[in-house]
C-alpha positions, 0 to 999 in steps of 0.5 A: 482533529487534522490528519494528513496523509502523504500519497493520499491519491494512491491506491491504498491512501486514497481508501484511507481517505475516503474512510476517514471522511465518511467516518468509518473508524471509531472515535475519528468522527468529524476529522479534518484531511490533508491529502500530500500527493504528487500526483505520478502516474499513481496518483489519481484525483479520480481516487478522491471525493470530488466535494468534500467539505473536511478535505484538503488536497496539495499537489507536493513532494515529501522531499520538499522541506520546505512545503512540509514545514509549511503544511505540517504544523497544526495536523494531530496525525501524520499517516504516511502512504507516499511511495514508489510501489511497484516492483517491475519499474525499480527493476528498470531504474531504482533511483527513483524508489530511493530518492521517494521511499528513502529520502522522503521518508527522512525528510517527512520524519524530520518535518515532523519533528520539528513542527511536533506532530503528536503521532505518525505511522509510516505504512511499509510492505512484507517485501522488505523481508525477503522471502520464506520457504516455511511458516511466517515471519513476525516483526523481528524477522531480519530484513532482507530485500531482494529488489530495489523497491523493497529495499528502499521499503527497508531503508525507509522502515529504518529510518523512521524507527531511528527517528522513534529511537534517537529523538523519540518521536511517536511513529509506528510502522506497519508492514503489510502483505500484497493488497487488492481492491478497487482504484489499483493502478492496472499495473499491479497483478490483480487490476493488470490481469481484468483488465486484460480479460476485460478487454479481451487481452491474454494475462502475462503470468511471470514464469511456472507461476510457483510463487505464493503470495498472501492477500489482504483486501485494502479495507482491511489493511485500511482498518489495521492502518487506522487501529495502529494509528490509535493504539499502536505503540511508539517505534513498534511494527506491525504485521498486517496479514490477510491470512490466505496464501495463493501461488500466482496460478491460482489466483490467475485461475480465480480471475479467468474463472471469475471474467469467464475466461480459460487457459487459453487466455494465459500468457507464459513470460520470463520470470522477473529477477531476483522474483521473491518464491512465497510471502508469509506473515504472522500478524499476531501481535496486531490481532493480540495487542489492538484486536484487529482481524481481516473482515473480507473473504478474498473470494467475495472481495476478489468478485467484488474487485472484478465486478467493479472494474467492469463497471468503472472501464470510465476510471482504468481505461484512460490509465491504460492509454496515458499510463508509462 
C-alpha cells in the first residue's frame, strides 16, 4: 500500500508520518509514504526520519498539476495536510492562505480524480465555524469564518465535498479542535509561550486573555485522522474534539507554572482582530461511528510538550532566528 500525505513536514503531518512509518495504526503495517511538501517556513525536514527506507520525500506545490499528475498515480491513499495555518499571518496578507488552502486544495482533488486515488481525506479546523458562546457545534454547523485563514479552510472544505458530490469522489473531511505537541512551529501559542520562558522572554497574552479554546494533542488528532481514513464515509465530516476547554489565562497559568515562571512573566498586548471568543466541538459522530476517543490527558501531554522543548533547543532555536 502507498499513502501520500501532502504538507507531510509540518507539524500535524510529519506525526502522521512518523506513525505510519513506525506502524502505529492497525491493518497499515508496511506502507509505503510519499511525503508532498513545499518546505515554507513550516515545513521542516528535521520533522522526518532521517532513513527511512518506506519514505519518499518531494519538495513540491499542490497547485502544481503537473507534478501531482505525475506523483499521484499508483498511491492507494491521499491524506491531505498542506496548508497555510496560522491565523496572525492571514491577518497581514490572505492571498497566500487562498491561493494554498483554496486552489491547492481544488487542484489535489482534480489530480486525484484523474489518476483514481481510491480514498482521500482532506484534514481541516474548528475555525471554519465561526465562534459559539454555548454548548458545541456538530457537523451540520453552518460555517462562518471570522479570519482569513479560516476562511480559506472553509472554502477548501467546500471544495473537496463538491468533488465527493458531483463526481463521487471517496474524500472525507475532518475538522479538528487547536492542536499541540512536539515539532510546532514556535509560532503557534503553546510552542511561542516555552519558548519565550525557556529563554527567558515574557509571553504575549492577546487581550484580557477570555478566549476558550479546546485542546487536542496531535497524537491523537493523528489517531482520528488515521481512523477517518480507514472507515470514514465518502463526503462525510467529522468533529475531532480534545474534550478540555481552556480560556487563553489558563493555559498561559499551566505553562508559567509548568517552565517555573509567574505573572511577572505576562506580556499584556492588543487583541487580534476579528479574535474567535470560544471553540467548541461536539465529536460524537467520530467516537460513535469509528470508535475514536482521545487518549492523552492535556495536563501530562502539556508537561510532556514543555519538557520536549527544553531538551530539543537544537530543533526551535534555529527557527527563532531563520523564521519570518
Amino acid at each position: 500500500m502507498r499513502i501520500l500525505v501532502t504538507g507531510g513536514a509540518g507539524f500535524i503531518g510529519s506525526r502522521y508520518v512518523r506513525g505510519l512509518l513506525a506502524d502505529e495504526y492497525d491493518g497499515f503495517a508496511g506502507v509505503d509514504v510519499t511525503v508532498l511538501d513545499k518546505f515554507t517556513y513550516a515545513g521542516n525536514p528535521d520533522n522526518l526520519p532521517a532513513h527511512a527506507d518506506r519514505l519518499t520525500v518531494v519538495r513540491g506545490d499542490i497547485c502544481d498539476a503537473g507534478l501531482l499528475a505525475e506523483l499521484l498515480p499508483g498511491h492507494d491513499a491521499v491524506v491531505h495536510f498542506a496548508a497555510e495555518t496560522h491565523v496572525d499571518r492571514s491577518v497581514d496578507d490572505g492571498s497566500a492562505f487562498v491561493r494554498t488552502n483554496v486552489t491547492g486544495t481544488q487542484t489535489l482533488m482534480a489530480g486525484c480524480l484523474r489518476a483514481a486515488v481510491p480514498r482521500i481525506v482532506h484534514v481541516s479546523t474548528d475555525e471554519v465555524y465561526g465562534s459559539i458562546a454555548e454548548g458545541s457545534w456538530t457537523e451540520q454547523w453552518p460555517l462562518e469564518p471570522s479570519s482569513p485563514y479560516a476562511a480559506s479552510k472553509a472554502g477548501s472544505d467546500l471544495v473537496a465535498r463538491a468533488y465527493a458530490r458531483t463526481h463521487g469522489l471517496d474524500v472525507s473531511i475532518t475538522r479538528c479542535s487547536n492542536n499541540y505537541g512536539p515539532y510546532q512551529y514556535p509560532e503557534k501559542v503553546i510552542p511561542r509561550f516555552v519558548t519565550c520562558l525557556l529563554n527567558g522572554e515574557p509571553v504575549p497574552l492577546y487581550g484580557d486573555g477570555r478566549h476558550v479554546r479546546e485542546w487536542l494533542h496531535v497524537d491523537d488528532h493523528c489517531r482520528a485522522v488515521h481512523a477517518v481514513l480507514a472507515g470514514g464515509r465518502a463526503g462525510e465530516i467529522y468533529n475531532v474534539g480534545g474534550g478540555i476547554e481552556l480560556t487563553n489565562r489558563d493555559l498561559t497559568e499551566r505553562v508559567l507554572a509548568l517552565c517555573g515562571a509567574d505573572a511577572s512573566m505576562v506580556r499584556r498586548v492588543a487583541d487580534r482582530k476579528g479574535h474567535d471568543l470560544r471553540y467548541s466541538l461536539c465529536d460524537d459522530k467520530i467516537r460513535d461511528e469509528l470508535g475514536y476517543v482521545p487518549r492523552i490527558d492535556f495536563d501530562d501531554g502539556l508537561a510532556q510538550v514543555v519538557r520536549w522543548y527544553a531538551d530539543n533547543s537544537w530543533w526551535w532555536k534555529p527557527l527563532l532566528r531563520g523564521g519570518e
